[in-house]
Backbone as CSV, one residue per row, in Angstrom:
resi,resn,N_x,N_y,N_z,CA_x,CA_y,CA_z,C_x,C_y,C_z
1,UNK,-76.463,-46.330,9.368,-75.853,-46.042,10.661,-74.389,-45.703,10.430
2,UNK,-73.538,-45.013,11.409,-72.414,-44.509,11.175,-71.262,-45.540,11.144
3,UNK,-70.525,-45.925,10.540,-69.591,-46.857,10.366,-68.475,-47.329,11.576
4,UNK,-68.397,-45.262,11.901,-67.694,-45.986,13.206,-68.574,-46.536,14.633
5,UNK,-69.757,-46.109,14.257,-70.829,-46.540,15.738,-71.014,-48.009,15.605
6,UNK,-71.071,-48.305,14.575,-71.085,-49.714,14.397,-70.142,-50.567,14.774
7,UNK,-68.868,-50.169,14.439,-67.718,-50.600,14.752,-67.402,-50.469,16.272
8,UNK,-68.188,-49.404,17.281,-67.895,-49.112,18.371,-68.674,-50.658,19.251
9,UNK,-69.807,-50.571,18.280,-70.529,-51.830,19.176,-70.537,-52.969,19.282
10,UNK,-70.035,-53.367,17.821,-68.986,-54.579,17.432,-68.347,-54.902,18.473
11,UNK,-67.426,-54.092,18.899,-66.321,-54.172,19.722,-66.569,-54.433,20.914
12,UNK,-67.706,-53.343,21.522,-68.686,-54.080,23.134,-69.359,-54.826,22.757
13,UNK,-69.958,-55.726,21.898,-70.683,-56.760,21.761,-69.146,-57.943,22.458
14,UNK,-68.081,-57.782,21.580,-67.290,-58.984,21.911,-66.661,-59.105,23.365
15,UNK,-66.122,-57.800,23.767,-66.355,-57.789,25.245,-66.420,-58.708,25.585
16,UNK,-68.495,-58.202,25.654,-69.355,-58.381,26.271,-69.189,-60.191,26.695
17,UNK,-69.382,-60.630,25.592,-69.582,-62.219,24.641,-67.992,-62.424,25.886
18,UNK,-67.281,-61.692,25.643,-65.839,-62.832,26.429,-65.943,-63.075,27.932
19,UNK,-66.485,-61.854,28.241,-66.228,-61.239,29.671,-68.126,-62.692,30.569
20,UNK,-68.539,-62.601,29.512,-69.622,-64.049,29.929,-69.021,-65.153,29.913
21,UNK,-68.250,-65.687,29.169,-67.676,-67.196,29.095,-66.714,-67.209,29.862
22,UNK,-65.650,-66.126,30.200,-64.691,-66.055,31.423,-65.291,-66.614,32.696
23,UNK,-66.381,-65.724,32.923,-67.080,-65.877,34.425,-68.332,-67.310,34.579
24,UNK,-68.757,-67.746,33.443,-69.715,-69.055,33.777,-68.798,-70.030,32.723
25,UNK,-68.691,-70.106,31.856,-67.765,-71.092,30.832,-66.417,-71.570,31.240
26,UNK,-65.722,-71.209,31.932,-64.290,-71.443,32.362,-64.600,-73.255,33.688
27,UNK,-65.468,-73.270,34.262,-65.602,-73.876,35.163,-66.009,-75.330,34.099
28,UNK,-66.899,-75.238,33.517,-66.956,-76.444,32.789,-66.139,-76.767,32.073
29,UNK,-65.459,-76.164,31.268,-64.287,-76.505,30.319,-63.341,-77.207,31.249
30,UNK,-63.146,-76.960,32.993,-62.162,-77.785,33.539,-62.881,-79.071,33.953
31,UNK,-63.712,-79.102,34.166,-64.349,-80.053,34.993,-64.041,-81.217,33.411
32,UNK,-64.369,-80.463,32.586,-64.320,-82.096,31.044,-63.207,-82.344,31.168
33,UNK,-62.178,-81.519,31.442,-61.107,-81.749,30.675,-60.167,-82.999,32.339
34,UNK,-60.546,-82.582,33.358,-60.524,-83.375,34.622,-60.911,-84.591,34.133
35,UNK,-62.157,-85.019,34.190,-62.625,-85.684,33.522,-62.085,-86.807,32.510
36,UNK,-61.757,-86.556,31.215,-61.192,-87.181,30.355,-59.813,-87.603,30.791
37,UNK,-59.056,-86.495,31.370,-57.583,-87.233,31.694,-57.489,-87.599,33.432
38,UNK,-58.928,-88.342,33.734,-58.495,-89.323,34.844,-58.018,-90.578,34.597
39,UNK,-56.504,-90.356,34.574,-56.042,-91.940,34.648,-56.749,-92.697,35.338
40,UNK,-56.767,-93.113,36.716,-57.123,-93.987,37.720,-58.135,-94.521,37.074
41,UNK,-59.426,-93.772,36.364,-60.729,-94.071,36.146,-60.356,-95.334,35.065
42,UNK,-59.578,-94.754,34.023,-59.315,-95.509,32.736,-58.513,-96.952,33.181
43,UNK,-57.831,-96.633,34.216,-56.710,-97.771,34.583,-58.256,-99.047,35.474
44,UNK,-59.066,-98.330,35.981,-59.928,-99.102,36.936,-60.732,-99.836,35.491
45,UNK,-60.757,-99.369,34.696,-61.791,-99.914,33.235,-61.182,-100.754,32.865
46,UNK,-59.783,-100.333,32.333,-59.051,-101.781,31.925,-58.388,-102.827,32.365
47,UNK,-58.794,-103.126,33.801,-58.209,-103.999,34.634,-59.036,-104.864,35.013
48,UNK,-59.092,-106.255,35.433,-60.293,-106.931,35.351,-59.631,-108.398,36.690
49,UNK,-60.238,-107.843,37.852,-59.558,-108.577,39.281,-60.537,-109.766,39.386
50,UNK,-59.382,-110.895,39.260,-59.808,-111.916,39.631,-59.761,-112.981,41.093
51,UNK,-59.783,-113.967,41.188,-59.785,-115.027,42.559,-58.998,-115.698,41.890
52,UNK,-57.673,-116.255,42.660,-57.192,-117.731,42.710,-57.156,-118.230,43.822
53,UNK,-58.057,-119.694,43.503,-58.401,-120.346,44.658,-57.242,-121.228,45.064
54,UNK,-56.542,-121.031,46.412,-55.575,-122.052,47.027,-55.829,-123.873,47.006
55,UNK,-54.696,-124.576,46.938,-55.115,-125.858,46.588,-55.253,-126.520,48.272
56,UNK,-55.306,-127.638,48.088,-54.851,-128.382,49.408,-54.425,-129.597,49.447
57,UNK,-53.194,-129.484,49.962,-52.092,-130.673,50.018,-52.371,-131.443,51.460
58,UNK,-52.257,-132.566,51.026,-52.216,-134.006,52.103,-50.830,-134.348,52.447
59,UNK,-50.723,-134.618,53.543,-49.401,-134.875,54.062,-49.900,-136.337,55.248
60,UNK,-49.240,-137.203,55.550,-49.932,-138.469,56.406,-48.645,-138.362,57.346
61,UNK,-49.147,-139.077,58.394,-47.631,-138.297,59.298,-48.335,-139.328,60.545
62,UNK,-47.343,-140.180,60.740,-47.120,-141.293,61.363,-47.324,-140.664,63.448
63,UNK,-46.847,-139.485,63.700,-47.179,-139.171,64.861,-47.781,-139.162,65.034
64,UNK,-49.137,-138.568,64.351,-50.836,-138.569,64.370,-51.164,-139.656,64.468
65,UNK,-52.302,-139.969,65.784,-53.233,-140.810,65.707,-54.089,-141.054,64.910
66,UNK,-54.762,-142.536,64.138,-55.220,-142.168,63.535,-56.291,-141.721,63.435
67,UNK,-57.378,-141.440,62.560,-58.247,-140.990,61.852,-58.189,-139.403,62.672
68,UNK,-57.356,-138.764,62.825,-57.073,-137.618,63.195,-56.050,-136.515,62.277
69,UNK,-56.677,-135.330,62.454,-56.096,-134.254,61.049,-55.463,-133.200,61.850
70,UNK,-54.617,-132.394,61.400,-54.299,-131.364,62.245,-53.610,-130.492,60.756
71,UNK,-54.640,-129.042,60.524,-53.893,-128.112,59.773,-52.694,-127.649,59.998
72,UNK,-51.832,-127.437,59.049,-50.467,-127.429,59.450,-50.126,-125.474,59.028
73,UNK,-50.758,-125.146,57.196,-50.925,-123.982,56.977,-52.629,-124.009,56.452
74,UNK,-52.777,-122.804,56.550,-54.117,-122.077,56.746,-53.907,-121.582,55.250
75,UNK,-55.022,-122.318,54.661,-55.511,-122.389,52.612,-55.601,-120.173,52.693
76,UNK,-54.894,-119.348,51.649,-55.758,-118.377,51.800,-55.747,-118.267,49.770
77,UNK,-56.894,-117.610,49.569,-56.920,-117.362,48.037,-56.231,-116.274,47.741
78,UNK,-55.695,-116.316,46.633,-54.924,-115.536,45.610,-55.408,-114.179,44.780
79,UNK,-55.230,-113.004,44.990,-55.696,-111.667,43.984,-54.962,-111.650,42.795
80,UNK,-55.136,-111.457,41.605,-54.722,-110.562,40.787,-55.690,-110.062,39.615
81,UNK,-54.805,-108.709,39.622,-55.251,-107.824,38.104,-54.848,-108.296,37.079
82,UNK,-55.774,-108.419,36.143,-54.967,-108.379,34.808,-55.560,-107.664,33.476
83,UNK,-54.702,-106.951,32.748,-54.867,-106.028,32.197,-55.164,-106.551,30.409
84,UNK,-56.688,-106.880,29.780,-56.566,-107.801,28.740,-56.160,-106.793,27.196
85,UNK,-55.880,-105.227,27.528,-55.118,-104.786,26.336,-53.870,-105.590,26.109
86,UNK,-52.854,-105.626,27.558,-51.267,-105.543,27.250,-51.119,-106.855,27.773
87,UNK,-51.866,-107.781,28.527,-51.789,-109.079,29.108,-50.918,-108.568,30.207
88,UNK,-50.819,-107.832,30.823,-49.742,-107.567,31.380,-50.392,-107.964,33.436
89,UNK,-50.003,-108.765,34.563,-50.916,-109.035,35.294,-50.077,-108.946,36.831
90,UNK,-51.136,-108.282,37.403,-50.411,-107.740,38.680,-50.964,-108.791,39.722
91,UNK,-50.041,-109.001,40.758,-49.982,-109.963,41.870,-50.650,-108.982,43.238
92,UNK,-51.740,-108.964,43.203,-52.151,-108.144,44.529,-52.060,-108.718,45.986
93,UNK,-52.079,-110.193,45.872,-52.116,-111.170,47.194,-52.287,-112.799,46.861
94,UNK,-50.756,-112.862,47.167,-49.635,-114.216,46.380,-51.176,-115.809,46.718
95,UNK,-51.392,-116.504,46.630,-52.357,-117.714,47.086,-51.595,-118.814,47.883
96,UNK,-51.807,-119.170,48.827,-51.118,-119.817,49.965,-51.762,-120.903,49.879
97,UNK,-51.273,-122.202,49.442,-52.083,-123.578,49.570,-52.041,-123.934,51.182
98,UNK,-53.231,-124.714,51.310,-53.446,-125.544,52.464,-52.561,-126.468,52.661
99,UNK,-52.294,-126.778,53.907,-51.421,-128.088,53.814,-52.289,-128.830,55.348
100,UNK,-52.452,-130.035,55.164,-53.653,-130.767,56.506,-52.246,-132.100,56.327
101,UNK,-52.079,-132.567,57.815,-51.539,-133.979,58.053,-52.535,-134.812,58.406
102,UNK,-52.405,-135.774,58.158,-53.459,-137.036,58.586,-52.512,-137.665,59.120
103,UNK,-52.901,-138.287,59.917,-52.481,-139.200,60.814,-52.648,-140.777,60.612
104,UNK,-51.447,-141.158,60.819,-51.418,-142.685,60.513,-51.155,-143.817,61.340
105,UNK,-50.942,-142.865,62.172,-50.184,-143.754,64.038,-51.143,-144.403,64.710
106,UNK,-50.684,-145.226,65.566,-51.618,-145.800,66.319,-52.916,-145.217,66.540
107,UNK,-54.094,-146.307,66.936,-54.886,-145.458,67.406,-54.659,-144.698,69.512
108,UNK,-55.060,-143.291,69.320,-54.663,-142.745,70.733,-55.728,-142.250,71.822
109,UNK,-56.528,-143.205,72.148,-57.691,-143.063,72.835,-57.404,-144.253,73.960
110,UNK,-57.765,-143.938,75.412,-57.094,-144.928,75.985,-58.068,-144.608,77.506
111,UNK,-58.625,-145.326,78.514,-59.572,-144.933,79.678,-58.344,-145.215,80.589
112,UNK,-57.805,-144.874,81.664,-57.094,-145.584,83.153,-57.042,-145.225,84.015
113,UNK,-56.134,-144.604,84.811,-56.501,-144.218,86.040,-54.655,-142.895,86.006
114,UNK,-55.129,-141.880,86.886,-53.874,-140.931,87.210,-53.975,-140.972,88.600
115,UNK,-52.263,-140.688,88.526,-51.952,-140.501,90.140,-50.821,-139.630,90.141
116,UNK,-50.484,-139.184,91.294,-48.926,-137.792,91.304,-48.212,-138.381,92.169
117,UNK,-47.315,-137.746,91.787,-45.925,-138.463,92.632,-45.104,-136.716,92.847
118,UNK,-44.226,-136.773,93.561,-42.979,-135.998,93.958,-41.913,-136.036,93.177
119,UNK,-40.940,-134.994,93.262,-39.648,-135.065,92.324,-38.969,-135.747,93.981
120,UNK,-39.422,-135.719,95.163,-38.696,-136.169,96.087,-39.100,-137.530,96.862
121,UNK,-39.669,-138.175,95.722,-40.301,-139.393,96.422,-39.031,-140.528,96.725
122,UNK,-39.265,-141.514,96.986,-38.739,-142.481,97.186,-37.971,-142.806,96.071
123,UNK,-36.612,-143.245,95.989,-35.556,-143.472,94.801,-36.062,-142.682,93.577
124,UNK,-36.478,-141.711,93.992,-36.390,-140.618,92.598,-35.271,-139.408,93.328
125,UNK,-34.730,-138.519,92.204,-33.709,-137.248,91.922,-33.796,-136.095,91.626
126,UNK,-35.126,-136.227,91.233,-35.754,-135.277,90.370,-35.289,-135.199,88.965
127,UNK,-34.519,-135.889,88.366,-34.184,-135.836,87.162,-35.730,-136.685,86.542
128,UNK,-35.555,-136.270,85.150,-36.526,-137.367,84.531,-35.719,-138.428,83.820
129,UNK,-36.704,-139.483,82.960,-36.008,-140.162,82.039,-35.793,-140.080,80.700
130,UNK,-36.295,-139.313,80.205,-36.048,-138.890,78.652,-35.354,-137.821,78.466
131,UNK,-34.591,-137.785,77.402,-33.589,-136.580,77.196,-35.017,-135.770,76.063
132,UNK,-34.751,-134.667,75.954,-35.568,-134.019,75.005,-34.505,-133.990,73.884
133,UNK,-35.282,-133.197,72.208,-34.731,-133.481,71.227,-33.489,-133.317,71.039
134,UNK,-32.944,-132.350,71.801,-31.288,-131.530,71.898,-30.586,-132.699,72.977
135,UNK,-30.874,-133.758,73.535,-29.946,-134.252,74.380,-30.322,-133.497,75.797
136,UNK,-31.280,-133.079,76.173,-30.845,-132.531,77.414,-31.851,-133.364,78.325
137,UNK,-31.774,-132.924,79.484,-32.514,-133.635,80.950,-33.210,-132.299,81.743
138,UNK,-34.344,-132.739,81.727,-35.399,-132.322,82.663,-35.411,-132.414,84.393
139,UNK,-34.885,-131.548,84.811,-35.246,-131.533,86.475,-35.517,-130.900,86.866
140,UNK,-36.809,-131.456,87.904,-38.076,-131.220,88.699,-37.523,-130.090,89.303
141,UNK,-36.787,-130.724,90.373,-36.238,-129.440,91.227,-36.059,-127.932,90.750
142,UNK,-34.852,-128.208,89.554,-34.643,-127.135,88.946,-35.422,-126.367,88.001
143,UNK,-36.216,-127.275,87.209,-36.445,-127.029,86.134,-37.978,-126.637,85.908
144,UNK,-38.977,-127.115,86.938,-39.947,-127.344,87.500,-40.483,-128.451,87.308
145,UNK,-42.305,-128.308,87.195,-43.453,-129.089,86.790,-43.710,-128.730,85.065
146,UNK,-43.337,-127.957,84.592,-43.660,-127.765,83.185,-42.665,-128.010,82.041
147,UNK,-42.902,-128.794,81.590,-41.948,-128.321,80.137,-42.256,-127.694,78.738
148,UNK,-41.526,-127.012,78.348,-42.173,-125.873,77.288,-41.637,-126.701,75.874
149,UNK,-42.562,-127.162,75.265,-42.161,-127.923,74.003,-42.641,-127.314,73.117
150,UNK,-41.672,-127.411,72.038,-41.860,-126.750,71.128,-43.139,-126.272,69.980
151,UNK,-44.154,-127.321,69.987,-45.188,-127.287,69.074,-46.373,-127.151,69.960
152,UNK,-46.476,-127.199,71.303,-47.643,-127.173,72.407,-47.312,-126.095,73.543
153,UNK,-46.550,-125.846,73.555,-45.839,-124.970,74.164,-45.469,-125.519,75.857
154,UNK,-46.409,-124.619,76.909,-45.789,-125.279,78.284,-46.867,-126.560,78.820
155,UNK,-46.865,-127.383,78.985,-47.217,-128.461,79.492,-46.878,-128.890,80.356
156,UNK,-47.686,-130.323,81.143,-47.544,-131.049,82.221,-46.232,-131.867,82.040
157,UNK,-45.752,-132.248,83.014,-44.658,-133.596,83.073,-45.504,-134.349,83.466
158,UNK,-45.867,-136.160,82.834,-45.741,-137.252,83.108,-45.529,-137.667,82.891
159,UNK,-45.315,-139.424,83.707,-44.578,-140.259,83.798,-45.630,-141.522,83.270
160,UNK,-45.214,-142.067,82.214,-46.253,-143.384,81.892,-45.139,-144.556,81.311
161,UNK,-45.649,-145.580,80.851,-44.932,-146.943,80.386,-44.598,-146.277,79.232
162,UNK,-43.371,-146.291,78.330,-43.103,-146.274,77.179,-43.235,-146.973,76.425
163,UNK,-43.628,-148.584,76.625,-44.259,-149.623,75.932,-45.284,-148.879,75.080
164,UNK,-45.664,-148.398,75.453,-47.455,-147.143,75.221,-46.865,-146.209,74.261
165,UNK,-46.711,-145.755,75.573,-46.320,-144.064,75.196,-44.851,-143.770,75.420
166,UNK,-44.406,-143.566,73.860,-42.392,-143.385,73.656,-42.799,-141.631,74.468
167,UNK,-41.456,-141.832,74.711,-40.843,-140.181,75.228,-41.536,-139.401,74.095
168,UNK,-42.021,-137.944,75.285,-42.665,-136.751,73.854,-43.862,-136.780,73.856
169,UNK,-44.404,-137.671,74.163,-45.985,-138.103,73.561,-46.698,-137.339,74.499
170,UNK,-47.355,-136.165,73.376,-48.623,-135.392,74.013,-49.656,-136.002,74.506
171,UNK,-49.977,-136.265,75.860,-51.480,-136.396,75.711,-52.225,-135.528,76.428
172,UNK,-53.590,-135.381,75.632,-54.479,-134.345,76.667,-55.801,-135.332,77.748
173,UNK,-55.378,-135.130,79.184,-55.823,-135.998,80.506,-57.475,-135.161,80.217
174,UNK,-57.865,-135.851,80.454,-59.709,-135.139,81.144,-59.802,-135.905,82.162
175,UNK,-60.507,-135.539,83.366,-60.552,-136.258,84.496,-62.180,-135.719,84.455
176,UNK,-63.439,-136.231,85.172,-64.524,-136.000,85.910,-64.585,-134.761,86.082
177,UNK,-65.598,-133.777,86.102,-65.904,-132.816,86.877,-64.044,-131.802,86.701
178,UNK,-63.465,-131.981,85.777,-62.462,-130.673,85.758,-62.197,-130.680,84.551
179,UNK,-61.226,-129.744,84.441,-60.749,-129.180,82.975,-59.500,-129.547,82.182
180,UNK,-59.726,-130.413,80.767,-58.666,-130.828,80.435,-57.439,-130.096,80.527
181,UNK,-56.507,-130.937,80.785,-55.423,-130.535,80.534,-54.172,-131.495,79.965
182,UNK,-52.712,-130.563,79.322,-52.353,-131.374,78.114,-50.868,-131.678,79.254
183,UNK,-50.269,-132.505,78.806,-48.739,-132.780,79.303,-47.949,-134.056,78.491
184,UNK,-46.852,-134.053,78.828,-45.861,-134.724,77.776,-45.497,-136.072,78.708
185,UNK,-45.057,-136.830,78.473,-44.503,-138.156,78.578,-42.979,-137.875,78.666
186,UNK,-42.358,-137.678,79.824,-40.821,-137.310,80.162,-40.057,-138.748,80.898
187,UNK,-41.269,-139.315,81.580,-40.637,-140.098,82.952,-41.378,-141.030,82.444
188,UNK,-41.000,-141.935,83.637,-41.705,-143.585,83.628,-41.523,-143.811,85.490
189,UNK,-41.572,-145.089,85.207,-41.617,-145.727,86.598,-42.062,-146.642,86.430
190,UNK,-41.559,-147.898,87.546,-42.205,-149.462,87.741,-44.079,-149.304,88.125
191,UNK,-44.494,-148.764,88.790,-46.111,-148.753,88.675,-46.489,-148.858,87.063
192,UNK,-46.231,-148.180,86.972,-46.543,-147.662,85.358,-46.363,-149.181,84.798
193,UNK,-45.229,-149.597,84.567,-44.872,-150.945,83.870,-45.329,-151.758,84.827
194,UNK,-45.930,-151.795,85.083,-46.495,-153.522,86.192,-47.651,-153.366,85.965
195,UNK,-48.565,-152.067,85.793,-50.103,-152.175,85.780,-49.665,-152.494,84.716
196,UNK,-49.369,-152.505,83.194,-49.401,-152.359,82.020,-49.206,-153.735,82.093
197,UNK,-47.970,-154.583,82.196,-47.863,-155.876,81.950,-48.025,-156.742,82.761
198,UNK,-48.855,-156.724,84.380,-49.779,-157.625,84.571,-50.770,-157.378,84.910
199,UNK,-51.596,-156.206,84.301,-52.623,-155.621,85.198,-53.503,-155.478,83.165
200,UNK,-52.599,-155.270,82.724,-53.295,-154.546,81.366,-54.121,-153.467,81.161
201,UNK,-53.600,-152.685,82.446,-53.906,-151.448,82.594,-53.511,-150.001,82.570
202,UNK,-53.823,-149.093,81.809,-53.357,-147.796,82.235,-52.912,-147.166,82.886
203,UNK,-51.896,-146.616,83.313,-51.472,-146.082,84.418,-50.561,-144.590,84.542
204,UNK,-50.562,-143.409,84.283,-50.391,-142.511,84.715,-49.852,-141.359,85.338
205,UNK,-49.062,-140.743,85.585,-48.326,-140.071,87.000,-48.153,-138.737,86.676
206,UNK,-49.116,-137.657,87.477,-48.350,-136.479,87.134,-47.196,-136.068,88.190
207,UNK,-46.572,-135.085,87.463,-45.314,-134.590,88.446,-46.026,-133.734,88.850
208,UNK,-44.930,-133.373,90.069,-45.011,-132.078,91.444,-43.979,-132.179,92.215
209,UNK,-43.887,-131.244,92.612,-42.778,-130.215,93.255,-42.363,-131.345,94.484
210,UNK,-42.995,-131.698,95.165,-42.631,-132.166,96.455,-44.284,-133.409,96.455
211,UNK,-43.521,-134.740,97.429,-44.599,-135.512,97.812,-45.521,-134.693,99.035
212,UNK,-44.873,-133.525,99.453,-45.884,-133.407,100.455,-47.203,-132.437,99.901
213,UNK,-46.758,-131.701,98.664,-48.029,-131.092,98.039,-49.691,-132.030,97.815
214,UNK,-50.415,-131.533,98.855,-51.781,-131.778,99.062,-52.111,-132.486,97.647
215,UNK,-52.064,-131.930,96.888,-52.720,-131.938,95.396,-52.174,-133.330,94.585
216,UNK,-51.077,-134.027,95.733,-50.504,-135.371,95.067,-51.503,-136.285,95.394
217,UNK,-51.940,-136.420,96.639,-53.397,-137.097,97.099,-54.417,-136.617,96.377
218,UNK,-54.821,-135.914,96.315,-55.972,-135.277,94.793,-56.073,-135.736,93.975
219,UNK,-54.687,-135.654,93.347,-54.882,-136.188,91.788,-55.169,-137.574,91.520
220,UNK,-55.474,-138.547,92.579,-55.464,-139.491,92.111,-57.694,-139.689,91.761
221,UNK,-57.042,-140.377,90.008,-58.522,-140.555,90.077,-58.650,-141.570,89.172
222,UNK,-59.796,-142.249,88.680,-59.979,-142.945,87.672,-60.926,-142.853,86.663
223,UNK,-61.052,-143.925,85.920,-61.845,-143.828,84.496,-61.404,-142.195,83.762
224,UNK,-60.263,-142.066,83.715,-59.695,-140.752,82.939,-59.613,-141.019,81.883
225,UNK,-59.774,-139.991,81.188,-59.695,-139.948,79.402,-58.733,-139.664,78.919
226,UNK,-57.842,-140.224,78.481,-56.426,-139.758,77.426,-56.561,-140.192,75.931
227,UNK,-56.096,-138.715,75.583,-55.981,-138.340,74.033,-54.589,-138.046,73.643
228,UNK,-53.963,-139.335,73.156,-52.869,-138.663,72.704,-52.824,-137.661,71.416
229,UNK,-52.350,-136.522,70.925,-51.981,-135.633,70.657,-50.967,-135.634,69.364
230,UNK,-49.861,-136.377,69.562,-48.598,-136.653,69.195,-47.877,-138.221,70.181
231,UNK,-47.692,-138.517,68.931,-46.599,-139.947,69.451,-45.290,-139.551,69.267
232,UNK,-45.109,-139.402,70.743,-43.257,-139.422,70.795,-42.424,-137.792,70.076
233,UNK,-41.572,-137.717,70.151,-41.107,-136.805,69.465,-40.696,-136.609,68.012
């Protein structure tokens, strides 16, 4: 055959041969090469995520009634990566120990009887008798029926013996046929101390606005359930 025909076809043979691997070969050569230099993939291989489990701390706390618990922080578990080429170990989500108080205080379960009174009753001012933690004074008039304390937020005003129950002291009332509800220990009064020390009885008082509010005759009831909550402030 002629040397240069040969040489002519040589030449469209290679073309040929390039102009094929351009158009189907080019697509796979990226896809490997994608492939091999995916960091993320390699970084997800050599990383190895573990659990740390949060502990839980006891704390005993004399306000608490006893055999009563109250979580103080909420246990959550701990993330991290760690990488066993370089030891090197990442903090994805820090571990928050539990912390629970137990209670060591009196016991705060108690049956007696509630009754309401007025900020305008008879030798009352509407002031109360306990200062709250800052030194200050509570009045009815001004101030209302609620006080907003700090760890329970807004609550009832009553008035009970402090023999019992020191200033502060949460308790939550259940009465018959209604729906608990919580209030603080601000006031006192002689009822209060006379059922207690010659009656040896429970005794009670929620506040309100005025003696003439309907709901002061209402409230009176008995065999009520009190839970104290917190002793005192």
């Amino acid at each position: 055959m002629n040397p240069y025909l040969l040489h002519f076809v040589g030449k469209w043979v290679s073309l040929l041969i390039v102009s094929i691997t351009s158009l189907f070969g080019t697509t796979t050569i990226e896809n490997v090469e994608n492939i091999s230099t995916n960091t993320n993939f390699d970084k997800s291989v050599n990383r190895i995520h573990k659990i740390v489990e949060y502990e839980t701390i006891i704390k005993r706390n004399p306000k608490l009634p006893q055999n009563t618990k109250k979580v103080i922080v909420e246990g959550q578990n701990g993330i991290i990566y760690e990488n066993p080429k370089s030891n090197e170990i990442e903090v994805l989500r820090e571990v928050v120990d539990e912390v629970i108080e137990i209670g060591t205080g009196p016991n705060g379960s108690f049956v007696g009887r509630l009754t309401g009174y007025g900020a305008d009753c008879k030798g009352c001012s509407g002031n109360v008798a306990c200062p709250s933690p800052l030194k200050k004074y509570h009045n009815i008039y001004e101030d209302g029926i609620f006080y907003n304390d700090s760890e329970y937020g807004e609550v009832r005003i009553l008035a009970a013996s402090h023999k019992v129950f020191p200033c502060g002291t949460i308790i939550e009332v259940t009465r018959e046929s209604d729906e608990p509800f919580i209030g603080v220990v601000l006031d006192t009064g002689s009822a209060m101390r006379k059922a207690l020390d010659e009656e040896e009885k429970i005794l009670i008082d929620l506040a309100f606005s005025s003696e003439s509010d309907p709901e002061v005759f209402k409230t009176t009831s008995n065999n009520v359930k009190y839970e104290v909550l917190r002793w005192g402030w």
